[in-house]
N, C-alpha and C positions, 0 to 999 in steps of 0.2 A: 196282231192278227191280220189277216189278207183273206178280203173276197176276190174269186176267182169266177169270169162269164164275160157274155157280151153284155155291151149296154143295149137295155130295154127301152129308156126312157131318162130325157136328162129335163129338170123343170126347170122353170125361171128363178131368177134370186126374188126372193119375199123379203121385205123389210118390214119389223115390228118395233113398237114404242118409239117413243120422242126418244131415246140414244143411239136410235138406229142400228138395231140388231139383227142382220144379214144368217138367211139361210135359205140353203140350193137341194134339192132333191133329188137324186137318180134310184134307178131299179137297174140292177143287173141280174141276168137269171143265168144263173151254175149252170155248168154244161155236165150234168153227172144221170144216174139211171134215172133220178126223180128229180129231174131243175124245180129248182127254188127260184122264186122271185124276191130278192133281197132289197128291198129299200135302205139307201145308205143317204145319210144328212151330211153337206159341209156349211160350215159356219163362217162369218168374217170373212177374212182373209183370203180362207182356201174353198171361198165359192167361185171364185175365178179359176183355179183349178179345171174346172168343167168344160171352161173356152175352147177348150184345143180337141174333144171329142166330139164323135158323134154317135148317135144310135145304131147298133149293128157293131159296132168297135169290139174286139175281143180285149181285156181290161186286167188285170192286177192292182186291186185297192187297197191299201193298209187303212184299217178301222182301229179305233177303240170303242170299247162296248162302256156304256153311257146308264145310269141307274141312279132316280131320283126318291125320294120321297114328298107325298103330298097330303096335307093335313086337309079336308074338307069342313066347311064353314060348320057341318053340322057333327067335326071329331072324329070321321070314319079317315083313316088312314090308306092313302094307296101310293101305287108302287108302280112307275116309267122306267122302260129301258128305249135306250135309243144306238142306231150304230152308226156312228161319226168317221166322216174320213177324214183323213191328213194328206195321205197321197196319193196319186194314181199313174199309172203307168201302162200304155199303148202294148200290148201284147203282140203284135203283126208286127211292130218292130222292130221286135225283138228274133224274130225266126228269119233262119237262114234263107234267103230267095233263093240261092242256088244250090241249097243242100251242102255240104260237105267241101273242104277246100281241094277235094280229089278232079285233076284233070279229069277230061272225059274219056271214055275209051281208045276211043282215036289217036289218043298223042301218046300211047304209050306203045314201044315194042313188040310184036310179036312174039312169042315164046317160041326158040326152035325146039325140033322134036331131041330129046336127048335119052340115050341110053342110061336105066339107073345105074348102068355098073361105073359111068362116067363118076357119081357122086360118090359112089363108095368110096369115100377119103376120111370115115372115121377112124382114129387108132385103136379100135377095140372089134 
């Protein structure tokens, strides 16, 4: 799956437990009629990922959607979703700076004025 926005917010890596288990938090918010504000987790590895961004960046993230289960001391059972990323990818990038690889008006020929009956060359 792929969240699509700018970034919101990119947080610092948190490290938890004596094995040192590394996690980074951004929000990106969709650019669609009702933006969402998407909280997305990267773990390990791919909290460095986040180096290269900054807030305001238009973004393409690949997530997996994350669901645990949790037994409570006192039996009650409940249920965590989380949206984890893997990749990310710089959207401004990606877009043409100069639009189209069309010369610009100016280098191309004038059109002279030509009579239609000039083109009437088809055989039917």
């Amino acid at each position: 799956m792929e969240v699509q926005g700018k970034i919101k917010l990119i947080g610092d890596i948190k490290t938890f437990g004596s094995n040192g288990f590394q996690k980074r938090e951004m929000v990106v918010t969709t650019e669609e009629q009702y933006p969402q504000h998407i909280m997305i987790e990267f773990v390990q590895d791919k909290c460095s990922l986040l180096d290269a961004f900054q807030v305001g960046q238009p973004v393409k993230v690949g997530v997996n959607l994350r669901g645990r289960e949790w037994v409570s001391p006192q039996g009650e059972t409940k249920y965590f979703n989380s949206i984890q990323g893997w990749r990310i990818e710089n959207l401004a990038a990606q877009q043409p700076s100069g639009g189209s690889n069309v010369p610009p008006p100016d280098q191309f020929e004038p059109a002279s004025d030509l009579n239609e009956e000039d083109y009437d060359d088809l055989p039917f």
